[in-house]
N, C-alpha and C positions, 0 to 999 in steps of 0.2 A: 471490727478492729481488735486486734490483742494486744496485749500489755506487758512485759516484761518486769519480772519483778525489781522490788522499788518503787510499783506504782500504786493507784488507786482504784477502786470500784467503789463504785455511786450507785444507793440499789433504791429503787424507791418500790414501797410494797402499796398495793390498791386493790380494790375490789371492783368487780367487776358490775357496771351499773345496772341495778334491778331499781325500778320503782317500788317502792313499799321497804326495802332490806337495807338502801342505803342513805345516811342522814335521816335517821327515822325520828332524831333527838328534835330537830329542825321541826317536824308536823305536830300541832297542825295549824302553825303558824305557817311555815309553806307547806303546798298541795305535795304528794307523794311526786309527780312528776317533777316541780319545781325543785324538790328535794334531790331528786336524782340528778337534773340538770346541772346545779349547784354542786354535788359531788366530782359531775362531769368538769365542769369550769375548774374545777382546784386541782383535780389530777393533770389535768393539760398545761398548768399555771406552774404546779412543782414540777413538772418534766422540763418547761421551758429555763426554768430555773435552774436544777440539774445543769443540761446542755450548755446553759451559756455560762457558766463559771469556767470551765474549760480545763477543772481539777484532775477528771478522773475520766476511764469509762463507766457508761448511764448504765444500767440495766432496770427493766422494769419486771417486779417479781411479782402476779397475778392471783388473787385467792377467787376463780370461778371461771366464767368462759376465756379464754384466753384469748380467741377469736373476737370478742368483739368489735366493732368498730371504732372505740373510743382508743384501744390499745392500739389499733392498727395505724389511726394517725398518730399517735405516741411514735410510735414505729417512723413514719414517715418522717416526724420532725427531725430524727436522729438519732433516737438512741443504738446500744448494742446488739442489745439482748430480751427479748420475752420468755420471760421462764413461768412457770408454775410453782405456786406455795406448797409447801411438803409438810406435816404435821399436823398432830390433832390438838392445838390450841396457839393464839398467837405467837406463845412463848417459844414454844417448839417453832413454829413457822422461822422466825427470827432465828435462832441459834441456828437451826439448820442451814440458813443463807446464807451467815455470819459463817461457820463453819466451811463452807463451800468455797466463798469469794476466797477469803484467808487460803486455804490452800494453791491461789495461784497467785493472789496480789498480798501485798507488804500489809495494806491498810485497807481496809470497808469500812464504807458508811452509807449505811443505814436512816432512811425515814419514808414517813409515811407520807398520805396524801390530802393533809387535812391541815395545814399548816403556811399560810401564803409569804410568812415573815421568814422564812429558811432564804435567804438572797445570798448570794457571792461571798459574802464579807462574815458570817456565819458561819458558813459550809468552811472557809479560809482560815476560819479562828480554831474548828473543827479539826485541821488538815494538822494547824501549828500545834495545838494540844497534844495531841497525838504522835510529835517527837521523841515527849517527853515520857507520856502517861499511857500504859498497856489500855485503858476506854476511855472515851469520852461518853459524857450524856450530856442530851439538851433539855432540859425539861419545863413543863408544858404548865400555864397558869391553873390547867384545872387536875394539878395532882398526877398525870402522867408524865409521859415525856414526847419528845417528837421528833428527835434524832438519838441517835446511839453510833459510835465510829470505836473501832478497835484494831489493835495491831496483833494481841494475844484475847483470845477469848474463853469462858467458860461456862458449859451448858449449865450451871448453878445458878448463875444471873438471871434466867429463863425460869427458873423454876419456880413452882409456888405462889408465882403472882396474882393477886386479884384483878386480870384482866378487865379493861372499863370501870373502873372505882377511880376515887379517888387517892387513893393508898397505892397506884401502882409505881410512883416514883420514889414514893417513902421508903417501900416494901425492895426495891432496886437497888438502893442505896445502902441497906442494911445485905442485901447478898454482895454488893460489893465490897464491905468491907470485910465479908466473913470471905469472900474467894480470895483476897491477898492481891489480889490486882491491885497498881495502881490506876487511880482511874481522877478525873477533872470533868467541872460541872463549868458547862457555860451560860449565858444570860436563861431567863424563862422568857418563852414565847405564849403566846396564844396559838392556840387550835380554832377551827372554825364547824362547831358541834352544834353552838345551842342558839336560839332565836336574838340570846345578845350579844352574838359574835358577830350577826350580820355587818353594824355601822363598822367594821374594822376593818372586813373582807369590802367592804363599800368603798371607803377611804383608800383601800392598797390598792385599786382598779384604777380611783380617779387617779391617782400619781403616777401609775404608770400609761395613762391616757395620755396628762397632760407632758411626761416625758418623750413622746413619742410625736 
């Protein structure tokens, strides 16, 4: 599907599941496998999510096999696009997608695949931000963030971050105000990293069980 500008791109970035590489935060409370499974459930959970808002085109941006089977039902459910991560640290990954989508759409937004509270009404709040403010950020209870959406962007936001810390949302905020963007923060979410995010990712399954 192409898009015409004026529209949106919806990128969500993932890795590609290995036992042992991903959700390692998780063991050894869950098994390496368990671990990966888990990974597996929330990238399929954020793509469903993506899709059914019915904001933008999806794209799914890959850091490792691209071929795997978890992307290829990605694939199957709907999205656009399978692309490939391009750079040598997340930060780079990011700007460079950011940079990309931007040149054919009006607006990208950006997140990742560890975050099961990103729903419709979010991504929405994301979309209306974004009239106003050259970025949005979403940021994350444990000191990151977990969406990023922009209409003007700049590779300085990207830079110098302390990837996986807790200072990478701090550390974001202070390039935002030194790049001159305007930019707006929406609610904080949880991420789903550490042994005590389980009961939450627990919680968001049964409601959408019992919704169904």
């Amino acid at each position: 599907m192409d898009a015409d500008r004026g529209s949106l791109l919806l990128v969500q970035f993932a890795r590609s599941p290995q036992e042992g590489r991903v959700k390692t935060r998780m063991m050894p409370h869950l098994s390496a496998s368990e671990a990966c499974d888990l990974h597996c459930q929330l990238t399929l959970w954020t793509c469903d999510q993506l899709l059914d808002c019915g904001l933008g085109v999806v794209e799914l941006s890959v850091a490792g096999d691209i071929d795997h089977p978890l992307f290829r039902q990605c694939q199957a459910m709907g999205i656009a696009r399978l692309t490939t991560q391009h750079g040598a640290d997340l930060g780079e990954r990011m700007s460079n997608a950011m940079v990309h989508g931007l040149a054919t759409y009006d607006y990208v937004i950006l997140v990742g695949s560890d975050c099961p509270g990103i729903d419709v009404s979010y991504l929405e709040q994301a979309v209306e931000a974004l009239q106003t403010a050259s970025v949005v950020v979403g940021p994350a209870t444990d000191g990151g963030y977990v969406l990023i959406g922009a209409r003007q962007i700049k590779d300085e936001i990207f830079q110098g971050i302390p990837w996986g810390s807790d200072q990478v949302y701090t550390q974001t905020r202070l390039a935002l105000t030194r790049s001159g963007l305007t930019w707006a923060e929406l609610k904080y979410l949880a991420d789903i990293d550490r042994p005590e995010d389980l009961p939450l990712w627990e919680a968001l399954q049964r409601v959408d069980r019992a919704a169904q």
